[in-house]
C-alpha positions in Angstrom: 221.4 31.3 -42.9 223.6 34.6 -42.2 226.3 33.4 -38.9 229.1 34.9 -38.0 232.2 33.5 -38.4 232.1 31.6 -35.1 228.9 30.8 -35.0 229.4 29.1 -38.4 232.1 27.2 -36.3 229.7 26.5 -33.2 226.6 25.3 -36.3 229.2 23.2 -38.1 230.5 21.6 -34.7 227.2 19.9 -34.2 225.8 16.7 -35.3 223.1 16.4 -37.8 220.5 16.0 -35.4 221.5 19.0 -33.6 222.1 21.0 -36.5 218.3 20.7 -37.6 217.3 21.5 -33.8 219.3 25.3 -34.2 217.9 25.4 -37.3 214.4 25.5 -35.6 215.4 28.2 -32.6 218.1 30.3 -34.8 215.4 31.3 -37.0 213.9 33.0 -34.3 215.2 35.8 -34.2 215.5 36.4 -29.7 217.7 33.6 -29.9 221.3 33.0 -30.0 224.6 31.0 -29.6 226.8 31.8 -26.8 230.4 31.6 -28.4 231.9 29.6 -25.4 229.5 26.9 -24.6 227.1 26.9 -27.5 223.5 27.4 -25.6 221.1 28.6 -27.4 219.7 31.6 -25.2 217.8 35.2 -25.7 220.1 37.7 -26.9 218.9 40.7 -25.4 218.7 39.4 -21.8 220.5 36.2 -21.0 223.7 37.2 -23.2 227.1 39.9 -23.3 228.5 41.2 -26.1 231.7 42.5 -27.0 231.1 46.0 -26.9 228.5 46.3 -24.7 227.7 49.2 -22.2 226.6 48.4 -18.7 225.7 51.1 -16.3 227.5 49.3 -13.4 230.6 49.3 -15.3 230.3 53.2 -15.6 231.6 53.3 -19.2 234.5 51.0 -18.8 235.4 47.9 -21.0 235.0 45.8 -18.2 232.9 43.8 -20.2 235.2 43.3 -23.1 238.0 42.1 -20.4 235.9 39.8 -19.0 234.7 38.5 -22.6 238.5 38.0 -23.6 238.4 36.3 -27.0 234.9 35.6 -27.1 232.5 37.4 -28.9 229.1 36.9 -26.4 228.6 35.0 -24.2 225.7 33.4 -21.9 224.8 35.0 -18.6 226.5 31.7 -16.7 229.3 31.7 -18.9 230.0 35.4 -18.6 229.7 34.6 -14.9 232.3 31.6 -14.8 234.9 33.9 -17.2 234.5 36.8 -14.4 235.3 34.2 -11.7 238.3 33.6 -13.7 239.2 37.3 -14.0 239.3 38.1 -10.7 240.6 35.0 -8.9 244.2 35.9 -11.3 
């Protein structure tokens, strides 16, 4: 299987038993890891992605400052980071 470096990280974090589970749902192709909490979720509509244009952010990199290190994230997870973001 092709991951990126991180999800190579997230895969190789799991157990056996959970490892053989991703195997199943990352080999469909709508699915994905979300780089801070590792749910598997649809890419093209529960995830961000560094890099990403949304309208409501009229062309900023909002998204990329809330994101931070990460490279996509979950729709809760982006969420909780943008929480973060604005309460500092």
């Amino acid at each position: 299987m092709d991951y990126s470096n991180i999800h190579e990280k997230i895969y190789n974090s799991l157990s056996k038993t959970e490892q053989k589970e991703a195997d199943i749902i990352i080999d469909d192709t709508n699915l994905n890891i979300c780089c801070r909490c590792t749910k598997i979720v649809r890419w093209f509509d529960e995830m961000y992605w560094k890099g990403e244009y949304h309208a409501k952010d009229n062309g900023t990199n909002h998204t990329n400052y809330i994101l931070g290190d990460y490279d996509s994230v979950c729709d809760e997870c982006y969420s909780i980071l943008s929480n973060q973001k604005i309460n500092h």
